[in-house]
Every structure is written in structure tokens, then in C-alpha cells.
VEXNUBA-435268 format. One record per residue (C-alpha): residue number from 1; residue in one letter; x, y negated, z. Coordinates in Angstrom, 2 decimals, decimal comma, padded with zeros to 5 digits. Layout:
REM residues N
NODE   nr  rest        u        v        w
NODE  NUM     A        X        Y        Z
...
This chain:
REM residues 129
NODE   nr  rest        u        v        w
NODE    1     X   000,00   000,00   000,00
NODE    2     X   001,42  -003,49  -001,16
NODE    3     X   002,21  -005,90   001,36
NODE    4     X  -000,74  -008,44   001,90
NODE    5     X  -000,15  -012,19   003,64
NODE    6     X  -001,26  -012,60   007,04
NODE    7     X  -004,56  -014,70   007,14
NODE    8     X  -006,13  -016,15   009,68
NODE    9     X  -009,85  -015,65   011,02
NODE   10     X  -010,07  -019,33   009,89
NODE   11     X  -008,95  -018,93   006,44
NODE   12     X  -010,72  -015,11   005,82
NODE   13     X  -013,98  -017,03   005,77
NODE   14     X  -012,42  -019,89   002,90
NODE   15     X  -011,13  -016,34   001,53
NODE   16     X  -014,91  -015,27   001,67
NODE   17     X  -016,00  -018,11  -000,48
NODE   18     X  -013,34  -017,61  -002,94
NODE   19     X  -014,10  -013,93  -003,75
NODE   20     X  -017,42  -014,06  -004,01
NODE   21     X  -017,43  -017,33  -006,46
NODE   22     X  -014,06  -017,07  -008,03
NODE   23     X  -013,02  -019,15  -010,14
NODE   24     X  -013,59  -021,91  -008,17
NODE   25     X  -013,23  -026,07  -007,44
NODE   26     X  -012,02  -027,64  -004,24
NODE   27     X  -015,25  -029,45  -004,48
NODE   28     X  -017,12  -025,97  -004,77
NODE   29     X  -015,05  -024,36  -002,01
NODE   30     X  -015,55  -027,45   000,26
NODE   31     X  -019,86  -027,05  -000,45
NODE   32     X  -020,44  -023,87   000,07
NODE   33     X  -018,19  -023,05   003,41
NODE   34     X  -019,39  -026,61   005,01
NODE   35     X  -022,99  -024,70   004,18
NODE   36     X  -021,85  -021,72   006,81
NODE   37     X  -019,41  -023,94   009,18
NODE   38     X  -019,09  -027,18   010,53
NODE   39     X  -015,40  -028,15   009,22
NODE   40     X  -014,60  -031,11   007,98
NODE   41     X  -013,15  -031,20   003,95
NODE   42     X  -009,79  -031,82   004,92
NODE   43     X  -009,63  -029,11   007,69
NODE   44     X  -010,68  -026,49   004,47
NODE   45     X  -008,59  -028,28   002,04
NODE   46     X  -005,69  -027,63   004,31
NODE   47     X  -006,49  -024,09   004,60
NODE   48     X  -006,40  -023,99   000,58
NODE   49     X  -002,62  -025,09   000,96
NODE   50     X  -001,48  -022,48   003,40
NODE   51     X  -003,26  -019,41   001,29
NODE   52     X  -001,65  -021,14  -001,60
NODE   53     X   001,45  -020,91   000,08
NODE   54     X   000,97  -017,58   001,17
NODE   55     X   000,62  -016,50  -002,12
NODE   56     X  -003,01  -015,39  -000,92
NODE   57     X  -004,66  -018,01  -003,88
NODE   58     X  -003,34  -019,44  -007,06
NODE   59     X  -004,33  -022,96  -007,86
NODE   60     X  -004,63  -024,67  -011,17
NODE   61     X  -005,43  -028,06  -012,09
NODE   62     X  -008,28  -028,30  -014,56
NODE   63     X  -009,10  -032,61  -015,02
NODE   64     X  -009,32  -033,88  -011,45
NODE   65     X  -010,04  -031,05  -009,38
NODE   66     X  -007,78  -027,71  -008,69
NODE   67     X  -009,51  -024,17  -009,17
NODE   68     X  -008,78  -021,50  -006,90
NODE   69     X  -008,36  -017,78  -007,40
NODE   70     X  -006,86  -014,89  -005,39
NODE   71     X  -004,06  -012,79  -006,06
NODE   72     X  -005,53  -010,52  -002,80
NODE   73     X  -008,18  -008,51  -004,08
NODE   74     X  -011,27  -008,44  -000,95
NODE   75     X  -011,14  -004,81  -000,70
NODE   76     X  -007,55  -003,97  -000,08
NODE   77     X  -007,68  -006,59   002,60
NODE   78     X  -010,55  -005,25   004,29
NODE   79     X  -008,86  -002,15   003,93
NODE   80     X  -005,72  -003,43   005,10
NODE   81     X  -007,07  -004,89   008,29
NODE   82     X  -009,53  -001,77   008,75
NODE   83     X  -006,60   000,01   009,20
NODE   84     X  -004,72  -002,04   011,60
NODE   85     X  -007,40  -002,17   013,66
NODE   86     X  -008,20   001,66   014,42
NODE   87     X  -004,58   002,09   014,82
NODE   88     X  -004,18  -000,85   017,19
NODE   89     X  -007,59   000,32   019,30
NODE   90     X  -008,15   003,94   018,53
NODE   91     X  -005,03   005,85   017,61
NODE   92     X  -005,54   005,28   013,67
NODE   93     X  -008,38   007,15   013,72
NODE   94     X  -012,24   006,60   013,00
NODE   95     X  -013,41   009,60   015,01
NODE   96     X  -011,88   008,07   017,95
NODE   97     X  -013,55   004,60   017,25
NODE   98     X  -016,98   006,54   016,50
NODE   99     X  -016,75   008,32   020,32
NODE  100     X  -016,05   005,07   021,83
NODE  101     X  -018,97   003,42   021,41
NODE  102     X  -021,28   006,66   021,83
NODE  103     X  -019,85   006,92   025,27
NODE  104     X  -020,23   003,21   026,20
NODE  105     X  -023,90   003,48   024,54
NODE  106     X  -023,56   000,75   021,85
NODE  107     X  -024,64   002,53   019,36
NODE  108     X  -028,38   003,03   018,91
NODE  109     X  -031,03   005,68   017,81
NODE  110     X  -031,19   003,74   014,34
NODE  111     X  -027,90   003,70   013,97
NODE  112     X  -027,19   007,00   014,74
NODE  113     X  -029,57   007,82   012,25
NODE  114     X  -027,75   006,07   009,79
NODE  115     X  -024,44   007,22   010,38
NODE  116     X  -026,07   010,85   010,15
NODE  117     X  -027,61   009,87   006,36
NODE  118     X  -024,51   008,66   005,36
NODE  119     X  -022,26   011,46   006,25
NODE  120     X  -025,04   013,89   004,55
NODE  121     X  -025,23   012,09   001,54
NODE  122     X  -021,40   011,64   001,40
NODE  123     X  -021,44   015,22   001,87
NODE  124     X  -023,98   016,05  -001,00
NODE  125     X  -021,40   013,82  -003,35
NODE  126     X  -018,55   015,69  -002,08
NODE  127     X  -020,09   019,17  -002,63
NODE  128     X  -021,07   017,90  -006,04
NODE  129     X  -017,40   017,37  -007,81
């Protein structure tokens, strides 16, 4: 797995933006996450300069305004940090994670449903190859 930049909770939600309405304006990006959070445009236009310079975005000017797209792809960062995250809490592994929170009860009828439909039909698809 190819080494990713470091990004901040802060910047993951600019990052959010990004991936879901790349390319896009400084203008655009500015919009739609002061439409989620409170942050002022030059608190978000700083955060486009530190994913630029951790080579999480590229930036292009187009007339006035600079359009952003990433050079992370969303999945291998969720991925990425998935994975850090069960090995920093539970040992690297999901089965670990999964006891957890039966034990401590956070996990509810409905959910346990769900989890149970999932594995089955991920089971049906594995059977099927």
C-alpha cells in the first residue's frame, strides 16, 4: 500500500467536499463546506494550501479562481485509516472490534440484524465465484 499524507480531522472534511465534487473552485469548495461547518473562507482556504502541500490536492489556475483535485483517491484513505485504527484499538483485527462493542452493549437488535444480512449475503457472493 502506497504511502498516503497525514490529514487532519479538519482537512478530511475539505477532503470530503473535494471527492465528491471534483473538479472543483475555491469558491465551490468554500460554499459547500461553510454549508456543513461554521469556518470562515480563509480558515478552508488555508487548509487547501497544506493538502496542496501535502501533495493530498493538485491545484490549477483556470481565469481567477484555482480548481482542486486529489491525487488521494477516498477509498484507499478510508482504507488506510480503517486499518490504523483496528490495529491501534483492537489488535488489527475486525473480530476483535466486533466483540467489543457486543460486550459493552452498543450494538443493537437492528444492527445485529444487519451485520447478520450482510455477512449472509457476502457469503452467498462468495459461494457464487
Amino acid at each position: 500500500m502506497k504511502e498516503l499524507p497525514q490529514i487532519s480531522e479538519a482537512e478530511y472534511e475539505v477532503m470530503k467536499v473535494i471527492w465528491k465534487y471534483e473538479p472543483i473552485s475555491t469558491p465551490e469548495i468554500v460554499e459547500k463546506v461553510s454549508e456543513k461547518i461554521d469556518w470562515k473562507p480563509n480558515t478552508i482556504q488555508t487548509m487547501l494550501v497544506r493538502l496542496v502541500k501535502k501533495k493530498a490536492l493538485q491545484t490549477r489556475k483556470k481565469g481567477r479562481s484555482f480548481i482542486y483535485t486529489s491525487l488521494v483517491q477516498e477509498n484507499e484513505y478510508v482504507e488506510q485509516k480503517s486499518k490504523l485504527f483496528l490495529k491501534q484499538f483492537f489488535g488489527g483485527t475486525i473480530n476483535s472490534m466486533v466483540l467489543n462493542f457486543i460486550e459493552n452493549d452498543q450494538l443493537s437488535e437492528e444492527d445485529i440484524t444487519e451485520l447478520k444480512t450482510i455477512l449472509s449475503e457476502r457469503h452467498k457472493k462468495d459461494g457464487d465465484k
